[in-house]
C-alpha positions as CSV (number, residue, x, y, z in Angstrom):
1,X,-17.6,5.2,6.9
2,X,-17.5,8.2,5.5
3,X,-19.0,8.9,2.0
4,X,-17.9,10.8,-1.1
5,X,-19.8,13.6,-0.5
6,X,-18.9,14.3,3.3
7,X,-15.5,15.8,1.4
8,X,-15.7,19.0,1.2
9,X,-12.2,21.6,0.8
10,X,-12.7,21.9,5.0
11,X,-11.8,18.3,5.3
12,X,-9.1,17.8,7.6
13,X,-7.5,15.6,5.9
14,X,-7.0,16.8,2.2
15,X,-6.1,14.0,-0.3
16,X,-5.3,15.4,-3.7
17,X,-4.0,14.2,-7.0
18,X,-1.6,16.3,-9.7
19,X,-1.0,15.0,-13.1
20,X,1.4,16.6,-14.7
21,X,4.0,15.7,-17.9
22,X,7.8,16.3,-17.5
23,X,10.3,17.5,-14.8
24,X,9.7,21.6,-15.2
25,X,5.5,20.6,-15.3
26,X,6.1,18.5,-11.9
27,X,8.6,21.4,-10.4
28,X,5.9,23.7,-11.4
29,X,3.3,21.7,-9.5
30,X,5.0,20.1,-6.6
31,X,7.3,22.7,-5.3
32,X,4.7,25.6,-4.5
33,X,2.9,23.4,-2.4
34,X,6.4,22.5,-0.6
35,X,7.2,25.7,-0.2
36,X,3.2,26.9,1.2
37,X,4.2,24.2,3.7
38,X,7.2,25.8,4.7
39,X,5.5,29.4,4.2
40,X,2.9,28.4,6.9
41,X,5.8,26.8,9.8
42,X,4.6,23.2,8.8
43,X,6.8,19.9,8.7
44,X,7.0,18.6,5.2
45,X,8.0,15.1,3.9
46,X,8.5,14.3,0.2
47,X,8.6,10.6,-0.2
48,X,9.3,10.4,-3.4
49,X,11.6,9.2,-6.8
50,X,15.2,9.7,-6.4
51,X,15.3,11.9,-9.1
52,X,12.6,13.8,-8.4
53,X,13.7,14.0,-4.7
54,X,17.0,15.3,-6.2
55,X,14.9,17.6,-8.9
56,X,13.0,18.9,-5.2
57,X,16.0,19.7,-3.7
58,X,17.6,22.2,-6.5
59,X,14.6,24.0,-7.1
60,X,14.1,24.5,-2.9
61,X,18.0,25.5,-2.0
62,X,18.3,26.1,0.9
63,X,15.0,25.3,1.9
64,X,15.4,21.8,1.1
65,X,17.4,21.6,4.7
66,X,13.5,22.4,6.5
67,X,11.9,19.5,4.4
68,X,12.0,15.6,5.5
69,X,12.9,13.2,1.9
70,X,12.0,9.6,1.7
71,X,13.1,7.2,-1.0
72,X,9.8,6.2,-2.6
73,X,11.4,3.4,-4.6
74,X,12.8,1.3,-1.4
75,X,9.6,2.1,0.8
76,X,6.6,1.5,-1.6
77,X,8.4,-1.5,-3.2
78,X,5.1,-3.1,-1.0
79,X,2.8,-0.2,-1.2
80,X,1.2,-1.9,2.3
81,X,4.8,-0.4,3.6
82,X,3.8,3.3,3.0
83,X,0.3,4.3,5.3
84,X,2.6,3.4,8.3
85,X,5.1,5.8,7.2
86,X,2.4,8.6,7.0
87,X,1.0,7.4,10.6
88,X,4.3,7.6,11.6
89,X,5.1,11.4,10.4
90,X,1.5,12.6,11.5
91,X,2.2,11.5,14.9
92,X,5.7,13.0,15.2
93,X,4.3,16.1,15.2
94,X,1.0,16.4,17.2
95,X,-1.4,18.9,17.5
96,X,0.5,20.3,14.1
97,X,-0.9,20.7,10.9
98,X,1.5,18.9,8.5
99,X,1.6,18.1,4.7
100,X,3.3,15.4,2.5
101,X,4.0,14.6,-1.2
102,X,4.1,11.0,-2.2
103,X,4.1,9.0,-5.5
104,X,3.7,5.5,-5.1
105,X,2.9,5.3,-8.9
106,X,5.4,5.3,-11.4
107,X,5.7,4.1,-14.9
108,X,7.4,0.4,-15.2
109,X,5.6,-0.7,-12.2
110,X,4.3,-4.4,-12.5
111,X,0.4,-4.5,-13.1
112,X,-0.2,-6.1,-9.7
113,X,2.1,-3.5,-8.2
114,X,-0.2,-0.9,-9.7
115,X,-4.0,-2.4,-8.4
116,X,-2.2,-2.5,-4.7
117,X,-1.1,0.9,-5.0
118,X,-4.7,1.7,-6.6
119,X,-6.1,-0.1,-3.1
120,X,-3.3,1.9,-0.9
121,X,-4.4,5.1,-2.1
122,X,-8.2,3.9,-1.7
123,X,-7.2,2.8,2.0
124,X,-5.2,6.5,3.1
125,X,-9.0,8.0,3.0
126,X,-10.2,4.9,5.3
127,X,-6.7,5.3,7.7
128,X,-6.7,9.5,7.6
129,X,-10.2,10.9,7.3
130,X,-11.3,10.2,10.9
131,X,-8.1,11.1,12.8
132,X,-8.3,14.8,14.2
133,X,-5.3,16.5,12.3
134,X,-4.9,18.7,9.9
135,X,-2.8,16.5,6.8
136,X,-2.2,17.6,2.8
137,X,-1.2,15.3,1.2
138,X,-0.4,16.0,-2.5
139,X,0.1,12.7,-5.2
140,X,1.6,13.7,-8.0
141,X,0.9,11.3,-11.3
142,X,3.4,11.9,-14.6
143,X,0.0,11.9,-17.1
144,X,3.2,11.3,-20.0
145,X,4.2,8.3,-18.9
146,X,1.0,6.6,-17.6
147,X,-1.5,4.6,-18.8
148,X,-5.1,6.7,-19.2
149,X,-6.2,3.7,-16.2
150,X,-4.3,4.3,-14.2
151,X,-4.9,8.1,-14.1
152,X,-8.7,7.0,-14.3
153,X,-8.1,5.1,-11.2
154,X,-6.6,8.2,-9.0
155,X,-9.6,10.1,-9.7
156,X,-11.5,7.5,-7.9
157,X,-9.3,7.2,-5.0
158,X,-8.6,11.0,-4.2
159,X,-11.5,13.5,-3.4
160,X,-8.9,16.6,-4.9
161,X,-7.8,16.3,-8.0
162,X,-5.7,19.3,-9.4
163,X,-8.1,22.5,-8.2
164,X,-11.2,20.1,-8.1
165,X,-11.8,20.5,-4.7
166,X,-14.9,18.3,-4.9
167,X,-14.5,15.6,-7.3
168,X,-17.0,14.0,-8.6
169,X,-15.4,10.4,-9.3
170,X,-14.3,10.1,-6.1
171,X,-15.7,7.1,-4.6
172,X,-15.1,7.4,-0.8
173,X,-14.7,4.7,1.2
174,X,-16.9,2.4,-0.4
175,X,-15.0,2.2,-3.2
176,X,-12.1,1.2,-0.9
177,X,-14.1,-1.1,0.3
178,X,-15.5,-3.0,-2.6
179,X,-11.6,-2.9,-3.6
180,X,-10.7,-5.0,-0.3
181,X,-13.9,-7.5,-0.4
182,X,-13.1,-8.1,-4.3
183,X,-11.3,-11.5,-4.4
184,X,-7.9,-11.8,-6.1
185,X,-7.8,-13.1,-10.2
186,X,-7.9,-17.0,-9.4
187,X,-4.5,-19.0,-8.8
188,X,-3.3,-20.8,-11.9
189,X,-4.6,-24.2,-12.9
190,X,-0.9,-25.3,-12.6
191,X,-0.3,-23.9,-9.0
192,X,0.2,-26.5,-6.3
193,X,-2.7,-26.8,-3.7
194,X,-2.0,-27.7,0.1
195,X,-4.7,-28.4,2.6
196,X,-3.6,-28.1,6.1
197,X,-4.7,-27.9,9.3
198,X,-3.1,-28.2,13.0
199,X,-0.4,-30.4,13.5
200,X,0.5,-29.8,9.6
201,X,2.5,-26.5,10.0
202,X,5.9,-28.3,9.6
203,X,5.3,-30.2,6.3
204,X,3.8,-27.0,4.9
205,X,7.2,-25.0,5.8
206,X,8.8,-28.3,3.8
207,X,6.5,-27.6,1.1
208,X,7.7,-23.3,0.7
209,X,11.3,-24.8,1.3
210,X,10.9,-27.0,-1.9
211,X,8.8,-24.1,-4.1
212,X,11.5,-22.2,-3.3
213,X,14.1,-24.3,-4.3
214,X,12.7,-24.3,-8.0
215,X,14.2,-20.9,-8.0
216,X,17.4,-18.7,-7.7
217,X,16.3,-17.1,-3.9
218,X,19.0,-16.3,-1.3
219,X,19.0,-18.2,1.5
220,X,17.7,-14.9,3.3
221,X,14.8,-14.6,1.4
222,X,13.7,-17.8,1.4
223,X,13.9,-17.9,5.4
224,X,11.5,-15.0,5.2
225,X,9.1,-15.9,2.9
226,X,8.5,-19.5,5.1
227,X,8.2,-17.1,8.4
228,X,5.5,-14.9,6.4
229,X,3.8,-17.9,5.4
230,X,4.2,-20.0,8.7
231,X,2.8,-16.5,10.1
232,X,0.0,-16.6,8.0
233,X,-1.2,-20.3,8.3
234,X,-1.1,-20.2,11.8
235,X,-4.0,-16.9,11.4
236,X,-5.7,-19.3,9.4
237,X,-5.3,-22.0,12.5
238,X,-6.5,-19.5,14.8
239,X,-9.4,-17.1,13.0
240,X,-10.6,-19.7,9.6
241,X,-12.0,-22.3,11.5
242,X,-8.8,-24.7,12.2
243,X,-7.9,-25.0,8.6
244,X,-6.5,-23.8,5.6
245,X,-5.5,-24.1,1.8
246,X,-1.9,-23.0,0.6
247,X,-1.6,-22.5,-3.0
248,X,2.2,-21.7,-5.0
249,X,3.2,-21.2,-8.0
250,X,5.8,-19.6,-10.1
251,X,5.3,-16.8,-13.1
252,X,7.4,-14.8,-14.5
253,X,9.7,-12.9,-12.5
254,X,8.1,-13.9,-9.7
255,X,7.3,-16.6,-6.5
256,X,3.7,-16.6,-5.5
257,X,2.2,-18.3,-2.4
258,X,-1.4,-17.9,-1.2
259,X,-2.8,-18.9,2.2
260,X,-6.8,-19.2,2.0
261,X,-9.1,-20.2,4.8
262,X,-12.8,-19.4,5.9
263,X,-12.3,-16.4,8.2
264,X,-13.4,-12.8,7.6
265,X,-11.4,-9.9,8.2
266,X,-13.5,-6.7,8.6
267,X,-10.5,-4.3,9.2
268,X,-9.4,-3.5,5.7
269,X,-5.9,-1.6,7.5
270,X,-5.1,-5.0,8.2
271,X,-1.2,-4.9,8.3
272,X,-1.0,-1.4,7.9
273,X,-1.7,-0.2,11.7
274,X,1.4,-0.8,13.6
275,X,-1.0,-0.4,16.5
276,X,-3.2,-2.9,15.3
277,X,-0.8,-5.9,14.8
278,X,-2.4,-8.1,17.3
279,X,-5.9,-7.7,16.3
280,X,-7.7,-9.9,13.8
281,X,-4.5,-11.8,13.1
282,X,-3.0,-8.5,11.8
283,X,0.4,-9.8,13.5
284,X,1.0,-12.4,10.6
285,X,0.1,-9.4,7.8
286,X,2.2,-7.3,9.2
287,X,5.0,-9.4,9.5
288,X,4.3,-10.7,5.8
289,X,4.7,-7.4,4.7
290,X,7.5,-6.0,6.1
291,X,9.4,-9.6,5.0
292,X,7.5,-9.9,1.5
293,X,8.1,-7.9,-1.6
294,X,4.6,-7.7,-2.4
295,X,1.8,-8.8,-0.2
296,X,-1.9,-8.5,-1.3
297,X,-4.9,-8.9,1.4
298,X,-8.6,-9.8,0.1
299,X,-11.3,-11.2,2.4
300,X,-15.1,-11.5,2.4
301,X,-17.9,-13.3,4.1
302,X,-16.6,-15.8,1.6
303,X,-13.2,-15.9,3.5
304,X,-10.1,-14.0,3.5
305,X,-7.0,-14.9,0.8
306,X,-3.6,-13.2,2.0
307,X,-1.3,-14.0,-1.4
308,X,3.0,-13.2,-1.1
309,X,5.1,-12.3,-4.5
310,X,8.7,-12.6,-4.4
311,X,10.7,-11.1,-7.1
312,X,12.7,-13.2,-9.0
């Protein structure tokens, strides 16, 4: 893995954060590094806000026509949804040097919607440092709208912040990591607790049916969210010694199911590598999150939890 200090400005992959405050402070910020990208005969993708995709596209003109926009709002709803993306992009254009802009972090964003986009910008240094391309990728913060945290926490995760080309609280991939190994806050003392094991998956797709039930879900959803988990408790069938613990519960706002077992997964892309699907039971995580609003992957040598949230 590489460390903290093996950044350097050569890297090849060059992961900054911007804060700025206001619209004309992001313009002023964002758009010269568009338009370098452009300058320099390099594809460009802005996945961002729709108003500052909108706010983008006035200030470039006629430019904007060279430059590839993404909605960050309907991709990074599960920030596990946006490396992909970026894999995706990189490999359209091979043997090109490329740049992108994304913000995955905006204000109103649920606190556990913020520590998975904290881990997915921890995880692009693990997924992009050791691929052979040439990638900028600029993350703009608004510093007038966030809490001091969270703007604490992109220091950590990006080895560029503003013209800080070596930052010092960057904490490579270790602090990615420590960030994947951590374990999740412990399930409520309400929550309901299955065992299962095999021969059991049936009666625990009865039991997601009935949590399910308790709430206002389309029929839609809830058909997903039993796949995702039936995805998930088969893993634990396969990889966490033949058994499992599923665990739901209901806050507010939100469905939450967890599927626990003994296994250890050491990829911490898990679900994130379309390439990788098959591997390490990465099929069921990457089902879960392409099906689940919000899908958070933890696992040690003290086993691996995989919990789904469903907006309510």
């Amino acid at each position: 893995m590489t460390s903290a200090s093996a950044h350097q400005s050569g890297a090849r992959f060059r992961h900054a954060a911007v804060f700025y405050r206001g619209p004309d402070d992001y313009l002023a910020n964002v758009a010269p590094f568009v338009r370098a990208g452009l300058d320099a005969g390099e594809p460009v993708l802005v996945v961002e806000l729709p108003d500052r995709v909108e706010a983008l596209r006035r200030d470039l003109g006629h430019r904007a026509a060279d430059v590839g926009f993404l909605d960050m709002v309907a991709l990074a709803r599960n920030p596990a949804r946006i490396i992909p993306a970026w894999r995706r992009f990189v490999e359209e254009h091979p043997g090109r040097a490329v740049r992108g802009v994304g913000e995955p972090v905006w204000a109103g964003r649920r606190p556990v919607e913020l520590e998975e986009c904290r881990l997915h910008e921890s995880l692009l240094n693990v997924a992009f440092d050791e691929v052979d391309v040439e990638f900028r990728l600029l993350c703009p913060y608004d510093a007038s709208a966030l809490p001091g945290e969270v703007l604490a926490d992109a220091a950590r995760t990006h080895p560029v912040v503003g013209s800080t080309e070596d930052n010092p609280a960057y904490g490579g991939h270790a602090h990615a990591l420590a960030a994947f190994h951590r374990p999740l806050a412990p399930a409520p003392e309400a929550a309901e607790v299955i065992d299962f094991g095999a021969g059991d998956l049936a009666g625990l797709r009865s039991v997601v049916h009935r949590l399910c039930d308790l709430t206002t879900m389309t029929c839609d959803a809830v058909e997903d969210l039993v796949l995702a988990t039936h995805e998930l408790a088969t893993n634990s069938l396969r990889h966490g010694a033949g058994e499992g613990v599923l665990r739901g519960w209901l806050e507010p706002g939100a469905l939450v199911l967890e599927v626990a077992d003994r296994g250890v997964i050491r990829d911490p892309l898990v679900g994130r590598e379309e390439a990788a699907e098959l591997a390490e039971g990465g099929r069921g995580v990457w089902l879960a999150n392409q099906l689940c609003d919000l899908v958070q992957v933890r696992s040690s040598e003290a086993g691996t939890a995989v919990r789904l949230h469903t907006w309510l």
